[in-house]
C-alpha positions, 0 to 999 in steps of 0.5 A: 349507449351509442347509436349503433348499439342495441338494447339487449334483453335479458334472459329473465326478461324472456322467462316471465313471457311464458304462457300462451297470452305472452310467450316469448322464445329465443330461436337461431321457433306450430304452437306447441313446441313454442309453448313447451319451451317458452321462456328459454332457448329452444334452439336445438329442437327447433333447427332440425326441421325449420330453414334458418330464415323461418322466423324471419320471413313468418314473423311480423317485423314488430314481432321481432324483439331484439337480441339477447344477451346469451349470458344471462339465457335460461337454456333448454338442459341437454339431456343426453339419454341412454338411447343417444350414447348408445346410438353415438357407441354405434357412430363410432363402430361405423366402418370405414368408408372404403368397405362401403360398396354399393348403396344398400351399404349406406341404408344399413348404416344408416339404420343403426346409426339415425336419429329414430326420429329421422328414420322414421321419416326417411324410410316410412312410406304409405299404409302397407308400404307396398309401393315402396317396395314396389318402386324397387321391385319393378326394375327386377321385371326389367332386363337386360339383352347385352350386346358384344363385340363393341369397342367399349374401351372408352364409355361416356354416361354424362348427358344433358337434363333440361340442357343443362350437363350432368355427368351421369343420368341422375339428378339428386331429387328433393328430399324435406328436413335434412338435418333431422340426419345431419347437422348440416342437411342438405348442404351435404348434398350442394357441395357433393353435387358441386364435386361430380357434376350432378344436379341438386333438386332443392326442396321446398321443405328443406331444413336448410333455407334456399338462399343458404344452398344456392349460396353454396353452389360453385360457380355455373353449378346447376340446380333444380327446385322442387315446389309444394303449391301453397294456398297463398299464391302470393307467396308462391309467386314470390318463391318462384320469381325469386328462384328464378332470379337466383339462377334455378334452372327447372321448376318441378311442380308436386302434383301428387301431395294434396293431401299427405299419405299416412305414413305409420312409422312417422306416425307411431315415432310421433305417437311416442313421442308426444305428452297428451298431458302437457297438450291438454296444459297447453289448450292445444290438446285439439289439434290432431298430432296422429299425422307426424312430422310428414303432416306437421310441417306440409299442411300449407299445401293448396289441394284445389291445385289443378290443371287450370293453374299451369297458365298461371305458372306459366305467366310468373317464369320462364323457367322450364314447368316440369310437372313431378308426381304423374302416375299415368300416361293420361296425366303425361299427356295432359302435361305434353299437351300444355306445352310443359318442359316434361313430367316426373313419372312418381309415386313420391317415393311411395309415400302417398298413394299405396298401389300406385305404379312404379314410375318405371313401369308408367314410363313404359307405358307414357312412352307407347301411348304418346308415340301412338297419339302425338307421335312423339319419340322419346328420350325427347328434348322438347318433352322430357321424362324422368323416373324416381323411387326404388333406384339403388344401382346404375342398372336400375338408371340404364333400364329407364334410359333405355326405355325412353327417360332422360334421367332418373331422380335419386333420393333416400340413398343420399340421405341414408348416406350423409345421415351415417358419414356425412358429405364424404357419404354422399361423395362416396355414394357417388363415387360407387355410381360412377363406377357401376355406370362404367362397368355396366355401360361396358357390359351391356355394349353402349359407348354413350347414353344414346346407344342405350336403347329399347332394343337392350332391355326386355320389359314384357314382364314389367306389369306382371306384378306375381312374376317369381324373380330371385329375392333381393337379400340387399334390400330386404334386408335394410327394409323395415316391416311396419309394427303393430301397436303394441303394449308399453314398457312390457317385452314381448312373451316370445 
């Protein structure tokens, strides 16, 4: 053997190491899905919801036995159940993508067409869900007072986010595990974001690995990180720098995730699918498995994080602090006080706190308390706001610019939308919003995103959270109820 051969382990080999003494696992891998798949190559059940460099990065060097030779491997047998011909019958019955006309088109889709397991975790939300639907609602309180007689024969709805340029006041906020919808996850959304000049939030928990989507930017393409504290500030501090050394031009900080909201979908998908008796074989029948995936994967997260800890932050990078979760003109503030580059006004898309306020209708309020105490005008560059959760037109970005955001986070309408067509879905997606930005701008009187002002907007309404508004067929009827629990295998008597 040469001296730059490798000694390659052979399948058999790795099959004798398979109980919890001595278990070995082949992964391009906690404990339980190792277990379950000891011995074999577990590759497919493990890539959707780990980055490719997990292992590696996880893993004690001495932990890493070699490669192997993939002729002699016993692999996990691919079973393709009832349940996923149908679903890919229904992949094949999807329209084309020129009869796709707005947003709510690709959450439709998108429904029938996923992974149950990957809608169950896009689409669940906390407890009742009440906010969920509320993040959306709230912009229906919102409208708005056209102006007429301008010449609109050329409108411009590009800006500047954290001074970097964004063709629209939009950014693709961070959304976890990707691939749970599409084999290539998030890298559907860097390369469509590289093509119409929007920037991409990279998440903290995506299943692809940061490097792997920051070497898949274009050239002077922008993007953001989204950061989940973890209770080891070494490995934050090395997450952040080396962040920063890749060229990552916003650091927005999750302040509203100490503890993971319940989100039932999640967790009856969950509940379904696990095998009480296999965790009771395992040893592992005591680790709580009721939180599903959300829980699984997000228990690193620090909750001691509090406001003594921005120094810190602030002593590792330069880059710009935005705090993202706040949820009260208090907390803003706090943030503004402190120096930080701005704050995200969010719920987190309604998964964690049930009854808490829409960004948009915190917007307003931020906006009115920190001019009467501070002085402060918004939009702002030196202090900037941002608004997520509920956004499926270009009328619901226009209505928090005009109340004093400087853009608006988007985040479950890509997913749905590269989960049914891939990169060409989150174009499209795009495509749509640079239309509605066009019209809608020529509509209410506003050449640029400056002439899009309080003035054009009423929000009187926006707290009164009983107004009667005309119902949203749209959206009501992608949304999914919660289910109760319910008897197995046994259909319903009605």
């Amino acid at each position: 053997m040469g001296a730059g051969d490798q000694f390659l382990i052979s399948g058999q080999e790795v099959a004798k190491h398979n109980s919890r003494e001595s278990c070995w696992i082949i992964v391009h891998g906690g404990s339980k899905i190792i277990l379950k798949y000891a011995g074999k190559d577990a590759t497919q059940e493990y890539e959707p919801i780990h980055p490719p460099d997990a292992i590696t990065k996880n893993l004690a060097p001495e932990k890493h036995l070699g490669p192997v030779d993939p002729n002699t491997v016993q692999k996990v047998e691919v079973v393709i159940s009832d349940k996923d011909k149908a679903r890919q019958e229904r992949m094949s019955g999807r329209p084309p993508l020129d009869e796709i006309l707005n947003l709510h088109d690709f959450e439709a889709i998108g429904k029938l067409v996923m992974p149950e397991k990957a809608w169950a975790y896009y689409s669940s939300a906390a407890d009742d869900e009440i906010t969920n639907r509320e993040n959306h609602l709230a912009y229906h309180r919102v409208w708005f007072r056209p102006r007429v007689l301008r010449d609109v024969s050329q409108v411009d709805w590009s800006t500047t986010i954290l001074g970097q340029k964004s063709s629209m006041p939009l950014y693709i906020t961070a959304t976890a595990l990707g691939k749970l919808g599409h084999p290539d996850g998030e890298l559907n959304l860097t390369r469509a974001a590289a093509k119409h000049g929007v920037i991409q939030m990279i998440p903290t928990l995506s299943s692809c690995s940061f490097d792997e989507l920051v070497d898949a930017a274009q050239p002077g393409q922008v993007q953001f990180l989204q950061l989940y504290v973890q209770r080891d500030r070494k490995i934050t501090q090395q997450l952040v720098q080396h962040a920063e050394k890749r060229g990552i031009k916003g650091l927005f900080i999750t302040v509203d995730a100490p503890q993971l909201g319940r989100r039932e979908k999640d967790m009856r998908m969950k509940f379904e699918d696990e095998d009480p008796s296999e965790m009771s074989r395992s040893g592992t029948s005591n680790i709580d498995r009721s939180q599903g995936a959300a829980r699984a994967i997000s228990s690193f997260i620090d909750p001691s994080l509090n406001w003594g800890d921005l120094d810190w932050f602030k002593s590792i990078t330069r880059m710009p602090l935005i705090l993202k979760g706040v949820q009260c003109w208090e907390d803003a503030l706090e943030a503004y006080d402190r120096g930080l580059a701005g704050v995200v006004l969010s719920n987190h898309g309604g998964r964690q706190l049930d009854f808490a306020p829409s960004g948009i209708e915190v917007l307003v309020e931020v906006v009115k308390k920190l001019r009467k105490k501070r002085g402060v005008k918004f939009p702002n560059d030196k202090f900037q706001l941002f608004v997520d959760g509920g956004v499926r037109r270009a009328t619901d970005v226009l209505k928090a610019i005009a109340l004093g955001a400087t853009a608006v986070g988007v985040g479950r309408p890509f997913l749905y939308a590269f989960s049914a067509y891939g990169q060409d879905g989150v174009e499209k997606a795009l495509r749509i919003l640079h239309d509605e930005f066009e019209m809608n701008m020529r509509l209410i009187g506003a050449k640029t995103i400056q002439d899009v002002v309080p003035s054009m907007v009423d929000a009187s309404n926006l707290k009164s959270h009983v107004v009667a508004v005309p119902g949203d067929r749209l959206y009501n009827s992608n949304y999914e109820s919660l289910q109760h629990a319910r008897l197995r295998d046994l259909k319903a008597k009605l």
